[in-house]
C-alpha positions in Angstrom: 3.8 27.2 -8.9 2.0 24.1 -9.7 -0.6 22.6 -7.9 0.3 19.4 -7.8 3.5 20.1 -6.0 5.9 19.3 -8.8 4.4 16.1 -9.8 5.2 14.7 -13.2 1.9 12.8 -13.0 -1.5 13.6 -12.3 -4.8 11.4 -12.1 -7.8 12.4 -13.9 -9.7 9.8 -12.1 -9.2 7.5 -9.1 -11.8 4.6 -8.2 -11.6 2.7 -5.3 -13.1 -1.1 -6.0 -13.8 -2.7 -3.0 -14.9 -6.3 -4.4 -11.8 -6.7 -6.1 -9.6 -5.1 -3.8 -8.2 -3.0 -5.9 -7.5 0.9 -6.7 -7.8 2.2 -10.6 -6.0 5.2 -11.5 -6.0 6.8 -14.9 -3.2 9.3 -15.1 -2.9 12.5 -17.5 -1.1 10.5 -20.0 -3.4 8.0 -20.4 -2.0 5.9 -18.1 -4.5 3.3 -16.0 -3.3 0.8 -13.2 -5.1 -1.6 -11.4 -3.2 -1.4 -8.5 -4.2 -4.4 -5.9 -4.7 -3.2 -2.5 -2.2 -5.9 -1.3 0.6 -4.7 -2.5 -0.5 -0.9 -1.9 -0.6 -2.0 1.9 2.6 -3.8 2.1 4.2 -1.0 0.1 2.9 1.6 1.8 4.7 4.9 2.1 4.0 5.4 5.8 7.5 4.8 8.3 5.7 2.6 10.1 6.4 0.5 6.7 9.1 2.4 5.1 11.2 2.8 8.3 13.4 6.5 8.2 15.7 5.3 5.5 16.5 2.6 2.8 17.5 -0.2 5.4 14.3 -0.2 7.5 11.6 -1.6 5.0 9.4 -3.5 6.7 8.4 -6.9 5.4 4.8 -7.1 6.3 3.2 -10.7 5.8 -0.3 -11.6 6.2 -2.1 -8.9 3.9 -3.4 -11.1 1.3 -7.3 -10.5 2.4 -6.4 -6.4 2.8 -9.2 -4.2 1.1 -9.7 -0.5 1.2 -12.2 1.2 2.9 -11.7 5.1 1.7 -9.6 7.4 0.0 -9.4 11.0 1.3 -7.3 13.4 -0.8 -4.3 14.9 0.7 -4.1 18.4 -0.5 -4.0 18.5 -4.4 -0.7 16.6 -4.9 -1.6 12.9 -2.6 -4.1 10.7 -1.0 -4.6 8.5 2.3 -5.9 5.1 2.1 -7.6 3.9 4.7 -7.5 0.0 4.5 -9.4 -2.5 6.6 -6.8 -3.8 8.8 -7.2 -0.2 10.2 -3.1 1.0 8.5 -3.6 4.8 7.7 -0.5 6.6 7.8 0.8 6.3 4.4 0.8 9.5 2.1 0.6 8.1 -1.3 1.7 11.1 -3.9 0.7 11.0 -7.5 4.5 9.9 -8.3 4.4 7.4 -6.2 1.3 5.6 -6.9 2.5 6.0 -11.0 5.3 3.8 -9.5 3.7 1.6 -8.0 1.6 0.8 -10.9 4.3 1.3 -13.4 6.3 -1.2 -11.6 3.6 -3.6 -9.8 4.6 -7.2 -11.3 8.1 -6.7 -10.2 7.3 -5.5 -6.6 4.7 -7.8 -6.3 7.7 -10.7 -7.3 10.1 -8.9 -4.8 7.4 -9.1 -2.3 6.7 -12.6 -2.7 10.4 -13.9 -2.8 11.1 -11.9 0.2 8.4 -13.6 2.1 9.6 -16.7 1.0 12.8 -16.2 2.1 12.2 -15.1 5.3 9.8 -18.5 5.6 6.2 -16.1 5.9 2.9 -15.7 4.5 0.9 -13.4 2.6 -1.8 -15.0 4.0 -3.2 -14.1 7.4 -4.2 -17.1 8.3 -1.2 -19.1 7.4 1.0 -20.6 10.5 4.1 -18.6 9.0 2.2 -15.2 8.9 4.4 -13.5 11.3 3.4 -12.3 14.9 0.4 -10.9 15.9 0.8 -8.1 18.2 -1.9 -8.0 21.1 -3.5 -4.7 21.6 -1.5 -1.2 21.2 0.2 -0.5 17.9 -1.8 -0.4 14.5 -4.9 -2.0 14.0 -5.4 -1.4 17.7 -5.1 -5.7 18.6 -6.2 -6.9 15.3 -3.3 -8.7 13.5 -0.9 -5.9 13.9 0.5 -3.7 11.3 4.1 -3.5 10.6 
């Protein structure tokens, strides 16, 4: 049995960089991504994000500023981010993140056009950055989560 949990990819190295907001990942096979902590936070893994199935995704607006304050490995297969609008929850397996950088410029597009089209902001300041939940949920008050 493996211990990566059936993973087809596997980082040798994984560096968070706060200034730039930003997670680097160098994989087994070579692989590095710059993966902006952005669009890790709006594509988080976590069903408070995901939903429980394909027609659930959240669109979360507002997370332009988002920056990661740790990583904490999950086992030997995943990690947490913890990122500083307090969202937590998402499980981020070695797959996934290899996705996610594989693929970044055409979620990040997706991302954008969706906001567009539903007439929000990635920016948190912006008057069309969606509803700001007071206290409870995610961020315990602080800009909700979504």
């Amino acid at each position: 049995m493996s211990d990566n949990f059936g993973s087809r990819h596997t980082p040798t190295e994984i560096k968070v960089k706060k200034v730039e907001k930003r997670l680097d990942v160098t994989f087994d096979d070579g692989q590095v991504f710059a993966i902006p902590a952005e669009l890790l936070r709006v594509e988080s893994p976590s069903a408070e994000v995901q939903g429980h199935g394909p027609d659930e995704k959240k669109l979360v607006a507002g997370r332009s500023h988002v920056g990661i304050i740790s990583v904490e490995a999950v086992g030997n297969y995943a990690i947490k981010i913890v990122f500083d609008d307090l969202h937590d929850s998402g499980i981020y397996t070695w797959d996934y993140l290899y996705q996610l950088g594989q693929n970044q410029d055409r979620l990040m597009a997706d991302y954008l056009a969706a906001l567009d089209e539903a007439g929000l902001s990635r920016h948190p300041n912006a008057t069309n950055a969606g509803p700001v939940r007071a206290g409870g949920g995610c961020g315990g008050g602080k800009g909700g989560c979504g």
